[in-house]
Residue frames relative to the residue before (quaternion, step in Angstrom):
aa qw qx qy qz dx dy dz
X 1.0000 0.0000 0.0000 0.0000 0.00 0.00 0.00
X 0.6569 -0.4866 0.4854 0.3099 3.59 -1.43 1.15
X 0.1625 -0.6593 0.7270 0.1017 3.89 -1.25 0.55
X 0.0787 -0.7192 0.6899 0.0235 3.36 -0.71 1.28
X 0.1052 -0.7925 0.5955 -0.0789 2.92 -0.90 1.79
X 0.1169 0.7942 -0.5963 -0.0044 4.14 -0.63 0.74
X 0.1805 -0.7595 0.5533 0.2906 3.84 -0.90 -0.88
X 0.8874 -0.3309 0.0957 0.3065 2.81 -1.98 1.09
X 0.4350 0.6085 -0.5230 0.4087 4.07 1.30 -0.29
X 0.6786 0.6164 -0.3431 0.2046 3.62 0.53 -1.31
X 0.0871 -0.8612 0.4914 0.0958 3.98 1.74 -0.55
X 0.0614 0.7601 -0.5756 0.2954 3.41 1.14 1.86
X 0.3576 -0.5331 0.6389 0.4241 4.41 -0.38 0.00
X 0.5774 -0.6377 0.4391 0.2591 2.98 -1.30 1.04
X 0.5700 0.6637 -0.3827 0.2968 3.95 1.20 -0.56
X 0.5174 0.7470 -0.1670 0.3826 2.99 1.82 -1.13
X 0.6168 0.5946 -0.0852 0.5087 2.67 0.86 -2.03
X 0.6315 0.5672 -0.2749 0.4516 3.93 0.58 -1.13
X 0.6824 0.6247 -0.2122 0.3148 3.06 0.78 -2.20
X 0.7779 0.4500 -0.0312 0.4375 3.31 0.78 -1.92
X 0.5429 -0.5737 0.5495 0.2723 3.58 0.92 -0.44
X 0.5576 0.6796 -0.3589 0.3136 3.28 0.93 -0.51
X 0.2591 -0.7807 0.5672 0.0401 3.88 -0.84 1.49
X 0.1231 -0.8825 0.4376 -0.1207 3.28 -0.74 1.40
X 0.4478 -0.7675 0.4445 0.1134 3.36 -0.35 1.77
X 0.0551 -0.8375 0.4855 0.2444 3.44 -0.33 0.51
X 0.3908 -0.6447 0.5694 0.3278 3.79 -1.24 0.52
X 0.4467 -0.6518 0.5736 0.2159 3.18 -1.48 0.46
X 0.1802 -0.6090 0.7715 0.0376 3.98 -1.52 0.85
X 0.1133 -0.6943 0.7062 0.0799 2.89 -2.05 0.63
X 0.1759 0.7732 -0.5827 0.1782 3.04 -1.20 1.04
X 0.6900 0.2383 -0.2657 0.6297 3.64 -1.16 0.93
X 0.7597 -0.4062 0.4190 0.2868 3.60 0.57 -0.27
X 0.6819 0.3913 -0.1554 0.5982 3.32 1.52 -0.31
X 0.5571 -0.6780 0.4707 0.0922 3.08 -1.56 0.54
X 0.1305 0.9166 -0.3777 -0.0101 3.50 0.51 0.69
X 0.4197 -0.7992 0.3531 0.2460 3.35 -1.32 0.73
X 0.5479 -0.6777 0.3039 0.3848 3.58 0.24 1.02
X 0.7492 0.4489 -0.0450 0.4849 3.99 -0.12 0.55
X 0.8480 0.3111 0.0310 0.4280 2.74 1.12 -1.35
X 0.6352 0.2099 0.0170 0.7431 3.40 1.61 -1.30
X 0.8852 -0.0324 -0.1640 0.4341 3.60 0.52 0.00
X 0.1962 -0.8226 0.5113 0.1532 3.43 -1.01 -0.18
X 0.6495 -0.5391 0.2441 0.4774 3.72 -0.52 0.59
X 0.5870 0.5205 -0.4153 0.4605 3.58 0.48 -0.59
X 0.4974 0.5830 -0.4664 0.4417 4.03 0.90 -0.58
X 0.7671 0.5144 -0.1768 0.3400 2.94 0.28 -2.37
X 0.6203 0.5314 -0.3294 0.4736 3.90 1.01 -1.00
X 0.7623 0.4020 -0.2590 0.4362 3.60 0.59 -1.21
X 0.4466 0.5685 -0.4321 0.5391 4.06 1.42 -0.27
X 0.6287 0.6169 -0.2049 0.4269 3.89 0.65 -0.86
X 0.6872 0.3139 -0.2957 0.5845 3.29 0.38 -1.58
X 0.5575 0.5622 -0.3767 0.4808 4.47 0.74 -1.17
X 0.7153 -0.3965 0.4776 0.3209 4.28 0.08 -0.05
X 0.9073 0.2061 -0.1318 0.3420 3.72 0.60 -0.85
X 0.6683 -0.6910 0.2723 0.0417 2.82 -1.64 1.17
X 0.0040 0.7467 -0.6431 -0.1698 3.81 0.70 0.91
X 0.3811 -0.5982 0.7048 -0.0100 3.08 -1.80 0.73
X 0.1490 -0.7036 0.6653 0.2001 4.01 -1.21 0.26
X 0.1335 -0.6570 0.7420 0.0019 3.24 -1.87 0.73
X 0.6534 -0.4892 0.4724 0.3325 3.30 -1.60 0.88
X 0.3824 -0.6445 0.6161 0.2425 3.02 -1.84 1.30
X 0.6555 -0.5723 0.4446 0.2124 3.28 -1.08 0.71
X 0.7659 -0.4821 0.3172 0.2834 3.57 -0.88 1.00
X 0.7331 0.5833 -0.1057 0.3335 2.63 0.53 -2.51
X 0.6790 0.4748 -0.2956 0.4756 3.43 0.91 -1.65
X 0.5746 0.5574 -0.3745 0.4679 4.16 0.73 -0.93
X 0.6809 0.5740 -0.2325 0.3910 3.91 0.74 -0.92
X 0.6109 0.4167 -0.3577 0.5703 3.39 1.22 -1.63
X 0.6665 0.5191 -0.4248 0.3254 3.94 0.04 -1.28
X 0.6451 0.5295 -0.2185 0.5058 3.19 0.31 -1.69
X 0.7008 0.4081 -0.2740 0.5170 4.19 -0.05 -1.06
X 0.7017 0.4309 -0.4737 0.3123 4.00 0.54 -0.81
X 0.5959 0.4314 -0.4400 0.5150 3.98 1.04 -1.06
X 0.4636 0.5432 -0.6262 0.3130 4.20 0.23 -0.76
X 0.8718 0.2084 -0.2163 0.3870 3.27 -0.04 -1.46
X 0.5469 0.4709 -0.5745 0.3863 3.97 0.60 0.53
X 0.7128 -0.5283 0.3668 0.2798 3.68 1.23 0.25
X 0.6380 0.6047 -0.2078 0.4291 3.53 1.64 0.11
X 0.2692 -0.8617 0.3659 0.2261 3.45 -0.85 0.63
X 0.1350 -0.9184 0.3524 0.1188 3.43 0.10 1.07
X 0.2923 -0.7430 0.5627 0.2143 3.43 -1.03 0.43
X 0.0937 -0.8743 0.4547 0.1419 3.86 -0.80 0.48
X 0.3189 -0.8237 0.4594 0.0936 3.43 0.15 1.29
X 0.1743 0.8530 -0.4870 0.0693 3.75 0.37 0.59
X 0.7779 -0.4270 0.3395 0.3118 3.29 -1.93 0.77
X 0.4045 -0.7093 0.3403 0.4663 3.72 -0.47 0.63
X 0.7657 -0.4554 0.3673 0.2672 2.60 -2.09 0.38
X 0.4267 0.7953 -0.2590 0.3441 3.44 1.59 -0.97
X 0.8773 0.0870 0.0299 0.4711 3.39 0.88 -1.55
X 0.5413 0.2518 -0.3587 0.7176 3.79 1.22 0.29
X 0.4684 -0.3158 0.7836 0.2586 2.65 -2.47 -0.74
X 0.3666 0.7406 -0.4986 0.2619 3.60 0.47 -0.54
X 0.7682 0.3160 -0.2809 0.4807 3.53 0.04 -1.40
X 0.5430 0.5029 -0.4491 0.5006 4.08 0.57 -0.84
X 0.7293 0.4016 -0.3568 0.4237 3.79 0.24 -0.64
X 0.6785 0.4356 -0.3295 0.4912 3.43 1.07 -0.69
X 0.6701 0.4604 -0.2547 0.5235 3.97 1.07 -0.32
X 0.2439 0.7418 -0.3331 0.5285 3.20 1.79 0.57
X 0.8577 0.3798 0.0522 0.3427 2.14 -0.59 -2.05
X 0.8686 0.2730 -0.1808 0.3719 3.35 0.74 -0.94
X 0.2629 0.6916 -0.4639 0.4873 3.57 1.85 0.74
X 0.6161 0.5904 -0.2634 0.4500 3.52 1.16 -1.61
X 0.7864 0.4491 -0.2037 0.3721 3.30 0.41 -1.31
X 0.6007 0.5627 -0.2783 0.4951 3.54 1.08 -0.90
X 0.5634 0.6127 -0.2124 0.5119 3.45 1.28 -1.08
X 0.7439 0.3664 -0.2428 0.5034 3.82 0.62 -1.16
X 0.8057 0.4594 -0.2065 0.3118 3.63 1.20 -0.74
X 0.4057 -0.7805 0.3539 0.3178 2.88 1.93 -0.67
X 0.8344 0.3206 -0.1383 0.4266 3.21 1.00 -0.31
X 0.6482 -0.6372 0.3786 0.1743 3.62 0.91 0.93
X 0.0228 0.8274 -0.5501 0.1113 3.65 1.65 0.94
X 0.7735 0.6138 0.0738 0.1396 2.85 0.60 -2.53
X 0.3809 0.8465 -0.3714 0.0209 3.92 0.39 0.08
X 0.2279 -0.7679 0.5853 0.1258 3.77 -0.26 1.27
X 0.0253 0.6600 -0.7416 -0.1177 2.95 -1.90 1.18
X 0.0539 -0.6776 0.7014 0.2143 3.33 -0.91 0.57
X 0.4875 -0.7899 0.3717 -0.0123 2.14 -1.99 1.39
X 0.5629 -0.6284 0.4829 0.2346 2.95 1.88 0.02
X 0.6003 0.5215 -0.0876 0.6000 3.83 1.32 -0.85
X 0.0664 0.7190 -0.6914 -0.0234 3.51 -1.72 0.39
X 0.8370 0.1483 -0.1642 0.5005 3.48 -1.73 0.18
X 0.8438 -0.2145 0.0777 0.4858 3.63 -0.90 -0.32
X 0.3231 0.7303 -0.3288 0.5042 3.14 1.05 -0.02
X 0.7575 0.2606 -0.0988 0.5903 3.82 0.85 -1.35
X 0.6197 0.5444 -0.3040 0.4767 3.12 1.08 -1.40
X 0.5800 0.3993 -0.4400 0.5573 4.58 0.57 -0.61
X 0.7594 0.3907 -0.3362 0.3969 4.11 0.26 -0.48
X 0.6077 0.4833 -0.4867 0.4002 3.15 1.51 0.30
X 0.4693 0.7404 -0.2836 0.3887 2.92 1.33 -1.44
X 0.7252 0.4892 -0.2248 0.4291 3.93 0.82 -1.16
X 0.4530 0.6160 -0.3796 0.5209 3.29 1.60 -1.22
X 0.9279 0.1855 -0.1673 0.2769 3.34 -0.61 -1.55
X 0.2940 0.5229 -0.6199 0.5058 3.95 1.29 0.93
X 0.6393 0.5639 -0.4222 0.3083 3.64 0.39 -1.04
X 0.6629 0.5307 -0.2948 0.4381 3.00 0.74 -1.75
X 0.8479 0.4130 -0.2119 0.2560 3.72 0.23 -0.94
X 0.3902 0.6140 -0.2989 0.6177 2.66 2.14 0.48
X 0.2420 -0.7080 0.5347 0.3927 4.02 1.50 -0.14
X 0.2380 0.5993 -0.7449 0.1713 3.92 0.08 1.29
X 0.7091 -0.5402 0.4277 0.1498 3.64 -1.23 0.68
X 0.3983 -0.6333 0.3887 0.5378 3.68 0.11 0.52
X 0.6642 0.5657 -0.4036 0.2755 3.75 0.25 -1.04
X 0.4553 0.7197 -0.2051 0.4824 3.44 1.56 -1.36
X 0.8375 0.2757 -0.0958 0.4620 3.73 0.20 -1.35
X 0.6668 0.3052 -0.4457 0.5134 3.54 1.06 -0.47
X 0.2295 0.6961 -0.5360 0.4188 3.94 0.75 0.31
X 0.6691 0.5866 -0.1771 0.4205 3.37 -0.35 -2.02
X 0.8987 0.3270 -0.0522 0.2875 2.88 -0.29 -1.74
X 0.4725 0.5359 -0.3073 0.6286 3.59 2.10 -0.46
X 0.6474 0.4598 -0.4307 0.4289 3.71 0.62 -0.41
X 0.6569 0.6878 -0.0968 0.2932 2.95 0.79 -1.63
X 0.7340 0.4223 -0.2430 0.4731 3.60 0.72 -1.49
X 0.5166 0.5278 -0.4878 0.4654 4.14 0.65 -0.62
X 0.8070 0.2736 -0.3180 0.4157 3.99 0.66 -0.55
X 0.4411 0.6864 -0.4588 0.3519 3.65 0.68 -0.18
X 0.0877 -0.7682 0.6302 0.0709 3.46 0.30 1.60
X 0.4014 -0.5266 0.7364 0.1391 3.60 -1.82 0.67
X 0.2368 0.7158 -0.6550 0.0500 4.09 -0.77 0.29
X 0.1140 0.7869 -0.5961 0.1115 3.57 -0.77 1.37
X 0.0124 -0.6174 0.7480 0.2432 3.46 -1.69 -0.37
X 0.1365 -0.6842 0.6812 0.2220 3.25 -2.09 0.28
X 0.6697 -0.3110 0.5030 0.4492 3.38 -1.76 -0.05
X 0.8865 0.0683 0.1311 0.4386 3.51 -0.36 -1.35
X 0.0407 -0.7955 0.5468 0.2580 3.85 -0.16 0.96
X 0.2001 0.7904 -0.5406 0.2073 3.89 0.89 0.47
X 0.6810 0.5176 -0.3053 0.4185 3.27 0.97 -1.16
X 0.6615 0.6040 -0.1617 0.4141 3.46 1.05 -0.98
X 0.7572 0.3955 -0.3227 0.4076 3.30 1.21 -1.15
X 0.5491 0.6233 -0.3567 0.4274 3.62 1.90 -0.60
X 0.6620 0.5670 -0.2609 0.4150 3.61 1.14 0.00
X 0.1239 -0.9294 0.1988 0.2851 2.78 2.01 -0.72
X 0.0053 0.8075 -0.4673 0.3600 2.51 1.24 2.08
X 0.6832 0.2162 -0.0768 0.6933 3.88 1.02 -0.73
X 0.5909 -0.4886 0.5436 0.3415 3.49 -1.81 -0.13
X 0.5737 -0.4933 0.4086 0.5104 3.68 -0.70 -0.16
X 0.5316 0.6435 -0.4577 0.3064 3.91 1.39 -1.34
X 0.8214 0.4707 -0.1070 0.3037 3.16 0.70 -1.58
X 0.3970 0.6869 -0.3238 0.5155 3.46 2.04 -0.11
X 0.6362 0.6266 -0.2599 0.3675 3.49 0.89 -1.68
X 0.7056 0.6649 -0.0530 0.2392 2.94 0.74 -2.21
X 0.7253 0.5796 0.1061 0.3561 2.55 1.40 -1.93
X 0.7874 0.1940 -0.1152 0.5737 2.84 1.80 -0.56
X 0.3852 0.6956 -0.4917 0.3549 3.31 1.38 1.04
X 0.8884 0.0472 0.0288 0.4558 3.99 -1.22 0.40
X 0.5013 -0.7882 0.2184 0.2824 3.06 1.12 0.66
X 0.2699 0.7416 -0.5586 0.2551 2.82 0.76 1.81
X 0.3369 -0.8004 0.4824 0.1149 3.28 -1.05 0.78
X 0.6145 -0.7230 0.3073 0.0726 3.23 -0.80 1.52
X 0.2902 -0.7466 0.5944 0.0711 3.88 0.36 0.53
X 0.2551 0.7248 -0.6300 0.1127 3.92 -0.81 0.40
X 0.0174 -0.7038 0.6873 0.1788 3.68 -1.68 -0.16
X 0.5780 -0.5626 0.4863 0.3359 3.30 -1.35 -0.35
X 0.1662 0.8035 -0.5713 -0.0182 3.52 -0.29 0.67
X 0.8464 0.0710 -0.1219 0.5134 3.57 -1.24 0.95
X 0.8119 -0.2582 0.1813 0.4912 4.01 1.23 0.53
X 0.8953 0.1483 -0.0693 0.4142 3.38 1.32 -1.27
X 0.4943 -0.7042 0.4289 0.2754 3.38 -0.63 0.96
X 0.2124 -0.7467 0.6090 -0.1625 3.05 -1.04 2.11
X 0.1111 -0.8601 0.4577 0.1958 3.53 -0.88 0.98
X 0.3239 -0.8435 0.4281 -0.0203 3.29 -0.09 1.33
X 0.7741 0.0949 0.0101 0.6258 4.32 0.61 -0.34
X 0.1833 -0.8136 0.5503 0.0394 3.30 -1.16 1.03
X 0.1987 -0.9036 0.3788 -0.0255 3.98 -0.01 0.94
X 0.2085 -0.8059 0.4965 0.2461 3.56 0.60 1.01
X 0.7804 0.2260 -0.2132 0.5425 4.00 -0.68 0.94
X 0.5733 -0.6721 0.4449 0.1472 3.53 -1.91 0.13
X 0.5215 0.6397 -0.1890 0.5321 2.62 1.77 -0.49
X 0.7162 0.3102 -0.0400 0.6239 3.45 0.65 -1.59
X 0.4131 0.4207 -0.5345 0.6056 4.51 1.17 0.49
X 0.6292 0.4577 -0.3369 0.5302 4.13 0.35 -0.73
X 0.7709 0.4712 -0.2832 0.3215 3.51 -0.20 -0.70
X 0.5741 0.5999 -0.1563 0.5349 2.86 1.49 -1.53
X 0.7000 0.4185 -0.2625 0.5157 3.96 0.87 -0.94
X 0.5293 0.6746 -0.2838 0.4293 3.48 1.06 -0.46
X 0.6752 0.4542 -0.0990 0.5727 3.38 1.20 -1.51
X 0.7185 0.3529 -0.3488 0.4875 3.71 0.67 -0.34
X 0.4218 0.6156 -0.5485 0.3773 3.84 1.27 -0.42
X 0.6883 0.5980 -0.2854 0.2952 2.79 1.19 -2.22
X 0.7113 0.5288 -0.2983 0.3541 3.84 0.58 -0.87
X 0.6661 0.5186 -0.1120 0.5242 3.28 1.35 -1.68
X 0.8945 0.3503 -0.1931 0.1997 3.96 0.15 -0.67
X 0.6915 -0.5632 0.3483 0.2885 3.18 -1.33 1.27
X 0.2434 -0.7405 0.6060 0.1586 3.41 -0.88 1.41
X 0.3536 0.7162 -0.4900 0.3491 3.30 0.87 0.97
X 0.4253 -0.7359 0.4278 0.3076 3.80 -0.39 0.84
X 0.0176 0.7923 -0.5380 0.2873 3.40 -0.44 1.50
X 0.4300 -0.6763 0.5284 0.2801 3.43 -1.43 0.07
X 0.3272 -0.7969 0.4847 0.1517 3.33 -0.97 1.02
X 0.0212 -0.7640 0.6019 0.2313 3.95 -0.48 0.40
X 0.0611 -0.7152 0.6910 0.0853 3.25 -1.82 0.33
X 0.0525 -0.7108 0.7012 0.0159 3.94 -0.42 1.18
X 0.0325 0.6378 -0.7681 0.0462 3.04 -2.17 0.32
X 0.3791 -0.7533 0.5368 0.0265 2.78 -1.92 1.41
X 0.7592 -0.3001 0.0441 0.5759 2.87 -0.16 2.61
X 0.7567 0.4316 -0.3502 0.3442 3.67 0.35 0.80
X 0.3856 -0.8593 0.3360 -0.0008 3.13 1.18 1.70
X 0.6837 0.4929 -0.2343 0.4844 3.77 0.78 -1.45
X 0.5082 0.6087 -0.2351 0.5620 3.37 0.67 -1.24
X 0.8269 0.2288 -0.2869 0.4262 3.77 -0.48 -1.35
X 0.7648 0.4454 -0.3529 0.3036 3.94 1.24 -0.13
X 0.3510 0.7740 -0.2592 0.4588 2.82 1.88 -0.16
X 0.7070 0.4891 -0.2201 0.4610 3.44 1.18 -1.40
X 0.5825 0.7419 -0.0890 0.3200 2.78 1.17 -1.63
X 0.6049 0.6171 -0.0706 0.4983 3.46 1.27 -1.35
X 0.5781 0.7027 -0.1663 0.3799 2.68 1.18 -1.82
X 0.8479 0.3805 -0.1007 0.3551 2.70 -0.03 -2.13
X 0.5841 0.6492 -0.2462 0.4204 3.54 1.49 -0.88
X 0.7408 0.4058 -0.2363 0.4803 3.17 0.95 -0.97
X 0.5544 0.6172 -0.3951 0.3945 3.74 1.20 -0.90
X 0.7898 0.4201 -0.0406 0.4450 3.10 0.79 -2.47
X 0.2709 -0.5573 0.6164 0.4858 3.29 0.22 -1.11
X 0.3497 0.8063 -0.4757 0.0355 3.91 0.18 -0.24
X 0.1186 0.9291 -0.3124 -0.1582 3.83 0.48 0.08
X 0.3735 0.5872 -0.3867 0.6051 3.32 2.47 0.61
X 0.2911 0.6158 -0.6599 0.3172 3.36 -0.20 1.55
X 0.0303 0.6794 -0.7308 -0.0579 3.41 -1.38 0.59
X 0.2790 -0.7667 0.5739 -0.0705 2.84 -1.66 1.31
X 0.5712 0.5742 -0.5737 0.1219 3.47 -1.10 0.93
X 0.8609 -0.3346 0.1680 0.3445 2.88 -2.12 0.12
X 0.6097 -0.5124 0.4909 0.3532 3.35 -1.30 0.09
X 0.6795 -0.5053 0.4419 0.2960 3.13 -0.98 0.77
X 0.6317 -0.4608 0.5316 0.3256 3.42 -1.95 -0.04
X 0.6983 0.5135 -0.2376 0.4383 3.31 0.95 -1.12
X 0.8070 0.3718 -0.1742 0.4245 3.12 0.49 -1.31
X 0.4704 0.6695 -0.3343 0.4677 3.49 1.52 -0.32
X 0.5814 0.4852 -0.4376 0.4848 3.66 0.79 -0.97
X 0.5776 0.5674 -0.2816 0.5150 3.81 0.58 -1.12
X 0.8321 0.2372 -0.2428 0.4387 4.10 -0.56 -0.96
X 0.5079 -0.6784 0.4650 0.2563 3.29 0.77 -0.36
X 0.4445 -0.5785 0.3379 0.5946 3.97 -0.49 -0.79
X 0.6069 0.5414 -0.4822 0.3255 3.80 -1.49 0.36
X 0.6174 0.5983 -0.4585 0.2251 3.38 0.40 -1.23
X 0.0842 -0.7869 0.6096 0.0453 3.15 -1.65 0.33
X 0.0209 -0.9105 0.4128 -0.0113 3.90 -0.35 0.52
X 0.0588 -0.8164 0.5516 0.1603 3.77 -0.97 -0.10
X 0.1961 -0.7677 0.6033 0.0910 3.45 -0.55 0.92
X 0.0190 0.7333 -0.6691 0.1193 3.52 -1.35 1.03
X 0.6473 -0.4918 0.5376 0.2240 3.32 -1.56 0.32
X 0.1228 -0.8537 0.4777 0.1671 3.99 0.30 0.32
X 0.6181 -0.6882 0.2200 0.3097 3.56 -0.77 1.05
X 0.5375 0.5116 -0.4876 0.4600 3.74 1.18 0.17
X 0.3849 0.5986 -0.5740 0.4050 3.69 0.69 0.34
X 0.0144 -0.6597 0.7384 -0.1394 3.39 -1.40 1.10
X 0.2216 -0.8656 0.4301 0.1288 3.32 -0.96 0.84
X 0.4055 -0.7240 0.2483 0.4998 3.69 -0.11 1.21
């Protein structure tokens, strides 16, 4: 059986994660001075309550080593794994994981290892894993599942708003213009991912009517193909049910998983954000 391997960018609930088998690199935050291991030493609720306290956790590349042990334990149980990672766009991560595993394939000869980046973040990656590892338990073939998932990730549409794009522009996720803009008279900022990098694109005067407003573009933009919907949020629960509802009552959709933003990706959005990931209607399946 396929090993479906991703990391801690993917902000899958951990039950999931259980459910599927699914093995999960963790990224690393800093804060207080320390280095922490996502999962392990912290957890979003830390990273949210550092924030609301004045201070600034920061991320930092996961070490090599840690990609090698993970990646080296299935080699030697005899499995071939695939590693769906966070795009390339906004970490280094995946390059370190496509590293690493060039090396390893190289020492083993035999091509254990295959990296797709996805080009994708937060649920966004974390639904293209979720697909990976149905595949896998279906005995599809590594080559089979990173297929899919190469077809697949160019449509996986990202649609979000935050409270505050400050957090975003210090990450240099946005320009400063769009920081400014973003954080005048409370209007609220509308963005997606496109080709890897988050691009704000529509501006929405309130939080309510930034939700609604993402709702209506799902409505324009998504595959009436039967699929799973994701919706994260940063530490802002009401908001992610609000959407949620939303989307139920609009769509009829009732495959929707919901949670918080990651540690990682939290340092980045700041608190408030909210989002929905979907499949986007120019998907066709082969």
């Amino acid at each position: 059986m396929v090993k479906i391997i991703t990391d801690s960018a993917c902000d899958l609930p951990q039950d999931l994660i259980e459910k599927n088998d699914i093995e999960v690199i963790p990224l690393l935050v800093q804060l207080d001075g320390k280095e922490l291991v996502d999962g392990k030493d912290i957890c979003p609720e830390q990273v949210y309550s550092a924030i609301r306290a004045g201070k600034i956790p920061r991320t930092s590349q996961t070490p090599a080593q840690i990609f090698k042990q993970v990646f080296k334990k299935f080699i030697d149980l005899g499995q071939r794994c695939l590693y769906i990672a966070f795009s390339s766009k906004l970490s280094g991560t995946c390059q370190t994981g496509m590293m690493v595993a060039q090396d390893l394939n190289e020492e083993n000869a035999g091509g254990f290892i295959e990296v797709v980046d996805t080009l994708c973040g937060s649920m966004g990656q974390g639904l293209l894993v979720l697909e990976a590892a149905r595949m896998a338990k279906d005995g599809r073939t590594v080559p089979e599942i990173a297929h899919r998932i190469r077809r697949q990730a160019p449509h996986m549409e990202h649609l979000f708003t935050v409270d505050d794009l400050d957090y975003l522009y210090r990450g240099g996720r946005v320009s400063r213009t769009s920081a400014f803009v973003g954080s005048l008279l409370k209007i609220k900022p509308l963005l997606h991912v496109k080709e890897g990098q988050m691009i704000p694109f529509q501006k929405v005067r309130g939080k309510n009517k930034a939700i609604m407003r993402l709702v209506e573009i799902m409505g324009e933009q998504c595959s009436k193909l039967g699929q799973t919907i994701g919706i994260s949020h940063a530490d802002d629960p009401e908001a992610a049910m609000f959407l949620k509802n939303l989307i139920e009552k609009t769509f009829g959709y009732k495959d929707i998983v919901v949670n918080v933003v990651g540690s990682v990706l939290g340092c980045h959005i700041g608190l408030g954000g909210v989002a929905v990931f979907f499949l986007n209607n120019s998907y066709q399946p082969a």
